[in-house]
C-alpha positions in Angstrom: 56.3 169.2 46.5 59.1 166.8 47.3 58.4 165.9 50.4 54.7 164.9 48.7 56.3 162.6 46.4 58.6 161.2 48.9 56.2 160.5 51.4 53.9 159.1 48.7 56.8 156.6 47.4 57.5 155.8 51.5 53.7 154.2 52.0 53.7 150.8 52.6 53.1 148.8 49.3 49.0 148.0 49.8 49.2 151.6 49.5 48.0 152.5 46.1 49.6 155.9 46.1 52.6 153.9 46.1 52.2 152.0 43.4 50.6 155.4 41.5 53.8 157.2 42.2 56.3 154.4 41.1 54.7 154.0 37.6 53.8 157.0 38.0 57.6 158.3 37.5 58.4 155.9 34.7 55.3 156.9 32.6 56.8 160.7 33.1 60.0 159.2 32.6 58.9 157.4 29.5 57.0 159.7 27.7 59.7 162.3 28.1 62.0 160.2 26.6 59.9 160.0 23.8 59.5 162.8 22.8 63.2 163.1 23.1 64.1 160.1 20.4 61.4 161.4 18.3 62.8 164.6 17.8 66.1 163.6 17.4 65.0 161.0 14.8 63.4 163.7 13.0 66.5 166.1 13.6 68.8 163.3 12.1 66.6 163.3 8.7 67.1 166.6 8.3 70.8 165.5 8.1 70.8 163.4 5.9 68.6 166.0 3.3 71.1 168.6 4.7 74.8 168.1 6.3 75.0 171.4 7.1 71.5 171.9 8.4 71.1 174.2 11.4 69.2 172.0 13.6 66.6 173.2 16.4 68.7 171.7 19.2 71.8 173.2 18.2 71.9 176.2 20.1 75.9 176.9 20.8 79.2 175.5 19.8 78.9 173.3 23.4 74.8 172.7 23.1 75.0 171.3 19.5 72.6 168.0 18.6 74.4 167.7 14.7 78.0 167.6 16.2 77.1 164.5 18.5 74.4 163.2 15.6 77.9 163.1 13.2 80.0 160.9 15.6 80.4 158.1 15.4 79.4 157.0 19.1 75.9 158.4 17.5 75.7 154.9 16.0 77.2 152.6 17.7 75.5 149.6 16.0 75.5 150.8 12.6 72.3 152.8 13.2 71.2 156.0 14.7 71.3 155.1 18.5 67.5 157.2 18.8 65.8 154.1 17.0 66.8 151.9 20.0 64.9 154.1 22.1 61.7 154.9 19.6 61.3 150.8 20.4 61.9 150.9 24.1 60.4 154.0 25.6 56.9 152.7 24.1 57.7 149.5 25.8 58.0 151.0 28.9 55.4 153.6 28.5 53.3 150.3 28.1 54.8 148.9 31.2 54.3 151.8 33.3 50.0 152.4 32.3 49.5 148.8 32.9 51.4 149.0 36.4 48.7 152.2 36.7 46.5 150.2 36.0 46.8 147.9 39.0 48.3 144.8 36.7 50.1 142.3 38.8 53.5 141.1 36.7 55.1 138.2 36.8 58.0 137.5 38.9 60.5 136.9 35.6 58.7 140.0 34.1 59.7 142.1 36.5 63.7 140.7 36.6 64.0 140.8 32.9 62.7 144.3 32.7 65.2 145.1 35.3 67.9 144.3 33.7 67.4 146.1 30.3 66.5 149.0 32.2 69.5 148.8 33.8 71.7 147.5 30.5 69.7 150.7 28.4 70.6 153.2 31.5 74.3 152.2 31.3 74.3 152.7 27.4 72.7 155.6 28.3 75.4 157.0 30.5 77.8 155.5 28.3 76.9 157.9 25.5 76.8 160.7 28.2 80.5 160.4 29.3 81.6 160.4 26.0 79.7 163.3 24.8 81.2 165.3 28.3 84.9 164.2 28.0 85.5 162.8 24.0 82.8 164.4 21.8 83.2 167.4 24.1 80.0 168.7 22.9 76.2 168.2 24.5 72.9 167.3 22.8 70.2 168.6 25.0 67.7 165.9 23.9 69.9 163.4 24.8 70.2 165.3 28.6 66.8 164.6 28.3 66.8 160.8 27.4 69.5 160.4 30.5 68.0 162.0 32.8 64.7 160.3 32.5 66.6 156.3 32.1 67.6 157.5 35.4 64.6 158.4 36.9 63.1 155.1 35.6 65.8 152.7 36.1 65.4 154.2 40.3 61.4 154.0 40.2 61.5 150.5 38.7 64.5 149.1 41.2 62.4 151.4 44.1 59.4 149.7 43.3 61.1 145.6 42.8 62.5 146.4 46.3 59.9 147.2 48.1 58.0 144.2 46.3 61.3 142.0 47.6 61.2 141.1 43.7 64.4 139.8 43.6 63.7 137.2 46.8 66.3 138.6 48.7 66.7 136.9 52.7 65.8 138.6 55.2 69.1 139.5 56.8 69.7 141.9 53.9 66.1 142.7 52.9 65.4 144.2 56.3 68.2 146.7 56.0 67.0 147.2 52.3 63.2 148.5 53.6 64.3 150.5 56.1 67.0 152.2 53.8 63.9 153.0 51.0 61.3 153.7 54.1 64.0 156.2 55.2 63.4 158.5 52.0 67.4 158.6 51.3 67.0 156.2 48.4 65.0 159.3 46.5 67.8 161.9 47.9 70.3 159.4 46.3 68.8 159.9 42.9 68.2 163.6 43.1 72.2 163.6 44.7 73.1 161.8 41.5 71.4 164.3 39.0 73.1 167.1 40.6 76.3 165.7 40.1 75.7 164.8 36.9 74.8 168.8 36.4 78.0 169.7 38.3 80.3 167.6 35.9 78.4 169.3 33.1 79.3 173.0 34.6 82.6 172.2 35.6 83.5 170.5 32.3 81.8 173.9 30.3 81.4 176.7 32.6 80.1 179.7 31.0 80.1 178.0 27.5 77.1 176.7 28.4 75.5 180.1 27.6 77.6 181.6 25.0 
């Protein structure tokens, strides 16, 4: 199935497989997302009505969605950090039908999307550190939201460099093609979540499934 999807995202950009499988990924990316932000919106209602609700995501003492929802890193700008992303992830849900679609963006389009993406994925794994090495404790939705900023963030920056988006010369675009026509820019990504799982097991072991 993998090397399906790689090879897809490797055709040359008149390819429309290409571009089906890029926004492809974000839509995925997007919609699972959420769902994610949903839930834990409605999860964090049920707080408030309840403290000491026993809420569907909190499985163990490590897996536990109300510890991380009572921290404060769970509202970092005076809010519930989920409502950031129940206005975004529809955003980029948008982006990624039109791209479907066959929609040609605008050059600044494209570079200001970037660069929330990439501001939202840091945030993102921001909140994910802290919930491995200060909270100590994991919310599995926001795994979820992770995982899938960083599925996006590499789909979008995939796609902008193939398009040469960002206008780069040639001397260091020529490298950049052969690097994503190479496949190792997906292995990169796919590397990166595993290690990102590692951390996870390493930091929890057997906790994980208490």
């Amino acid at each position: 199935m993998f090397n399906k999807l790689f090879g897809a995202l490797q055709k040359p950009k008149s390819d429309k497989r290409y571009r089906k499988v890029t926004f492809g990924l974000m839509l995925a990316g997007g919609i699972a997302a959420l769902i994610a932000a949903f839930t834990l919106t409605v999860e964090k209602f049920h707080l408030y009505e309840d403290p000491n609700a026993v809420l569907s995501c909190s499985i163990n003492i490590v897996l536990n969605c109300s510890t991380v929802m009572q921290s404060w890193q769970s509202h970092v700008f005076g809010f519930p950090n989920m409502l950031i992303g129940m206005v975004a992830f529809p955003v980029i849900i948008a982006i990624a039908t039109l791209g479907l679609s066959g929609v040609k963006f605008p050059r600044w389009f494209l570079i200001a999307a970037s660069i929330v993406l990439f501001i939202g994925t840091v945030f993102a794994y921001w909140l994910f550190f802290q919930s491995l090495y200060v909270i100590q404790v994991l919310c599995p939705w926001c795994l979820i939201v992770t995982t899938s900023t960083t599925i996006m963030l590499a789909s979008f920056l995939h796609f902008n460099l193939k398009e040469n988006t960002y206008r780069l010369k040639d001397e260091l675009n020529k490298p950049i093609q052969r690097f994503l026509a190479s496949g190792y820019h997906q292995m990169l990504v796919l590397s990166w979540i595993a290690l990102m799982v590692v951390l996870v097991f390493v930091k929890f072991g057997a906790a994980l499934f208490a």
